[in-house]
Each structure stands twice: as structure tokens, then as C-alpha cells.
N, C-alpha and C positions, 0 to 999 in steps of 0.2 A: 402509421399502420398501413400495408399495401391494401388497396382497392379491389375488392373482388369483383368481378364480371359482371354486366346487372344478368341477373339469373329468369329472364323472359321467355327465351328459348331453351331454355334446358330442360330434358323431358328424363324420365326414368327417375328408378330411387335412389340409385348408387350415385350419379351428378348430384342430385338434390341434396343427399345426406351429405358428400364431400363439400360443397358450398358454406352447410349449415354447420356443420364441423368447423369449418373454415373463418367462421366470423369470432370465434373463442380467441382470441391474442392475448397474453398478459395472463392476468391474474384476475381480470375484470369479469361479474355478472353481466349478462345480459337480460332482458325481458323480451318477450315477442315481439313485441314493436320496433327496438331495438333490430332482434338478427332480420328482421321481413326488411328494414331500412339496408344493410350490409348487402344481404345474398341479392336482394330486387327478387325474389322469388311471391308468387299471392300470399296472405297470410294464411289462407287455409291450408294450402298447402307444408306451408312452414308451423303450423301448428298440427297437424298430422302426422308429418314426419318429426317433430321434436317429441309426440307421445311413443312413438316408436323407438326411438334412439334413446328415451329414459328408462323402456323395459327391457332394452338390451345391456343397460348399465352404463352406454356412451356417453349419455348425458345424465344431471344431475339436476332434477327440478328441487328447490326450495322456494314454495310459497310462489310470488310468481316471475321469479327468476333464474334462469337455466346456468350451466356451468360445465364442463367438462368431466364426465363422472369416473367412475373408479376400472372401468374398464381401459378407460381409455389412456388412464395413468399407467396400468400394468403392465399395455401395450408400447407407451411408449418408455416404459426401463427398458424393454427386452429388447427395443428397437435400437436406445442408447446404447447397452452390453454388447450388442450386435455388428455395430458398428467398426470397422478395424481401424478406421482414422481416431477416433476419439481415444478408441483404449489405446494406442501409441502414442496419442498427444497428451493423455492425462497426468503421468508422471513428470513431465517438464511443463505442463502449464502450473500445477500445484510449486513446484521448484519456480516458477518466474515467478508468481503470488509472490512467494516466502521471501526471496532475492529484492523485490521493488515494493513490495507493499500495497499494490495497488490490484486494479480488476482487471483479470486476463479473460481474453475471450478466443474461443475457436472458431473458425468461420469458412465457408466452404462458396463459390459461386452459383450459383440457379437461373439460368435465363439473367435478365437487370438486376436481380438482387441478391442481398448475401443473406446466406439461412447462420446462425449460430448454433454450433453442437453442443457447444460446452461454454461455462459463465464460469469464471470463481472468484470467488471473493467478493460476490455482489452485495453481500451481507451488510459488509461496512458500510456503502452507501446506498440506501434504499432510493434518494432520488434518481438513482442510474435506471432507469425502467426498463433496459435490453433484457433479454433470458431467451431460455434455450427454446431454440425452437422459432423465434423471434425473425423477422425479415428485416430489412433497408435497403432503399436504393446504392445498389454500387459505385452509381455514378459521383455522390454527393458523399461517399462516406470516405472514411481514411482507411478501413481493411479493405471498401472494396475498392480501393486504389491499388491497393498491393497486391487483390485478386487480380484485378485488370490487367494489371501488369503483368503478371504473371503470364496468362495464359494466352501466350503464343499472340497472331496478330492484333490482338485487342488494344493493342501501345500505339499502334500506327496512327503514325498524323497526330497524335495528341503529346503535345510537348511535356506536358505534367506526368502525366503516364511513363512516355519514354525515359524520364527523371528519374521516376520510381524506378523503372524496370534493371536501369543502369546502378543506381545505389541499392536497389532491393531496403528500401525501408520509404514510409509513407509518412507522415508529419499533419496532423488535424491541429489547431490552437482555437480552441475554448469553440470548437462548430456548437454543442449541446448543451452548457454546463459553462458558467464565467467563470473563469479560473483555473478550468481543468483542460486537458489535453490528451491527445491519444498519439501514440505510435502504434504501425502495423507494420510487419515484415510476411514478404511468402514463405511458404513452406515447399520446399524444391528448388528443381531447378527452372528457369524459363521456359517456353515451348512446349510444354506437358501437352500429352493427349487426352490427359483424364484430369476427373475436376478438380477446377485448383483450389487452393487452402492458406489459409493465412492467421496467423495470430495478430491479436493487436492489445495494446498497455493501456487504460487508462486510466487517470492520475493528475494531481497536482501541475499545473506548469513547470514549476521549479523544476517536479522530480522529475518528467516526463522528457524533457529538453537536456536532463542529465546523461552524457556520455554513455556511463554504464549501464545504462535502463537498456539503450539501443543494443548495447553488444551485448547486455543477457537475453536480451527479444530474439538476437540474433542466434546466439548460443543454443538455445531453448527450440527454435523452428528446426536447427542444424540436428538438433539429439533426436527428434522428431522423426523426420524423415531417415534417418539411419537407423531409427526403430524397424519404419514400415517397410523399409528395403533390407533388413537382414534375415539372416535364412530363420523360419521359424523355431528351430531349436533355441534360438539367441534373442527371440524375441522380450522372453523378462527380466534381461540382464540388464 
């Protein structure tokens, strides 16, 4: 989970609330004690503001534990729908699912870390704890290798990187999970001026280190990007 700022200096509601928002990752409850440990904000202050964000519907008290509430669920569909990367990558990530069997992910750069837009297939295995929305360092991961690469001088000097950037495909073996593996590939071309994006496979060893896994990763990022590049009339073909 990325580390939030300690929150000592932050003054106003809108910092305060975005902090407190910000300790929600996953799918986990927290308690006051809890998010006051995450944000470093006083606890009165975090318990102030978490009565407010419960009557706006942002957050969700049961008993004495807070949760992401239903506003803030409704905010983020409309933000997902909204999105133009996602709704062009959604039809080929569902098509790589079906193709490998395994868990495709969408994923975009942010400063050091990569944000995920889109999950599928996380169903099958619940120990994958990644979802949408979800951060990791780019440095250490296999998509944000193939983000790195991607995106214009960010390869330089780094022999690994320059690998990726040359083959356009990234190779993780069992970093999370003993026995599984991930492939990521970019989505575009090199040198982009805008943020880059990458899918990535994870799966089985076996299946993952399979030839075809790679050229339908590749297939898949390709159908992509010539979604989000053609003329909008031609976009739901």
C-alpha cells in the first residue's frame, strides 16, 4: 500500500478530507485509530471530519468502523464510464481474459506508481489482492516496467528498461504469488507525450512464459490503441 504524507501540516477541509479518503485501499475496514495511524493527521480532527464525510454519504460508519460509502461508489462508476482509455481497452482486455485464462489488468503511470483502471478476471483468484483503483511502485513492478519504458526518456541508463523498451514486453516470475507470473506489454508507441498505459497477464508460469500468451498481450494492447486513435465514428467497431 503507498504511504501517505504524514498529514501535520495540512491545514483546510478539502486536504484533510482527500488524505482521509485516501487511507481506504482494498476492500478493508478501517477504525479511527487506524486512518489517524495512515493520514498522521490529530485524531480529533480525523474524527470530525470522518462525521462529516458520513453525512455526505462519502463514507460509511458501521459500528466502529468506517468504509467508503455509496456516494463515493457512484462517483467512481461515472468516473470509470468517463474515462476514454478504459472504454477502448475494455473489449480486448475481456478478449485477452477469454484467450489466456488468466487476470488482465489496465494500468496507466502516476508520478512512481502505476494506478489500475480496469481488473478482470480477479474472481478466480481472490489471493491476487490488486483492483481498480489500487497503486504499486513502478519501479519494482512488471507493468510499471513496460510503463517505464514506454514513456519517452525514462529507459535511459537503465539496461532493464532499455530491454523492455526494445522488445516491448516485461517478464515478472513468481515477484507476488510462488508459482505465478505476470507479462506486461505498452500500449502505443514509445516517446508518448501523454500518459502512458500498459496492460499486463497474470497467471500460471507455465501459461504465462507461453509464446501465445505474449502475442495475444501484444494483439490485445495493438486493438487498443487503434480503438483510441480512430476517428470517433469507428470507435465501436
Amino acid at each position: 500500500m503507498s504511504q501517505h504524507p504524514a498529514g501535520g501540516g495540512t491545514t483546510g477541509s478539502l486536504p484533510r478530507a482527500a488524505l482521509i479518503l485516501g487511507a481506504f485501499t482494498g476492500d478493508r475496514r478501517l477504525n479511527l485509530s487506524q486512518i489517524v495511524a495512515v493520514t498522521g493527521l490529530p485524531r480529533s480532527s480525523v474524527h470530525r471530519a470522518l462525521e462529516q464525510l458520513v453525512a455526505l454519504r462519502w463514507v460509511h460508519r458501521e459500528g466502529m468502523d468506517y468504509q467508503l460509502g455509496m456516494r463515493m461508489i457512484e462517483l467512481g462508476a461515472v468516473a470509470a464510464q468517463q474515462n476514454s482509455l478504459r472504454r477502448a481497452a475494455l473489449p480486448s482486455l475481456h478478449w485477452l481474459h477469454r484467450q489466456t485464462g488468466c487476470i488482465v489488468h489496465l494500468g496507466v503511470l502516476d508520478g512512481p506508481e502505476v494506478v489500475y483502471l480496469e481488473k478482470v478476471g480477479g474472481e478466480l483468484m481472490p489471493a491476487v489482492r490488486s483492483h481498480v483503483g489500487g497503486r504499486l511502485p513502478a519501479r519494482s513492478s512488471t507493468i510499471g516496467a513496460a510503463l517505464l519504458a514506454v514513456g519517452g526518456g525514462s529507459a535511459g541508463g537503465a539496461p532493464d528498461l532499455d530491454r523492455v523498451r526494445e522488445l516491448r514486453v516485461s517478464y515478472g516470475r513468481e515477484k507476488c504469488l510462488s508459482g505465478f507470473s505476470c507479462v506486461a506489454v505498452p500500449i502505443g508507441p514509445v516517446d508518448r507525450t501523454e500518459s502512458a498505459s500498459a496492460l499486463s497477464v497474470f497467471g500460471p508460469v507455465a501459461v504465462i512464459h507461453d509464446t501465445q500468451v505474449v502475442l495475444s498481450a501484444q494483439t490485445a494492447a495493438a486493438r487498443i490503441w487503434r480503438r483510441m486513435t480512430a476517428p470517433a465514428s469507428r470507435r465501436t467497431a
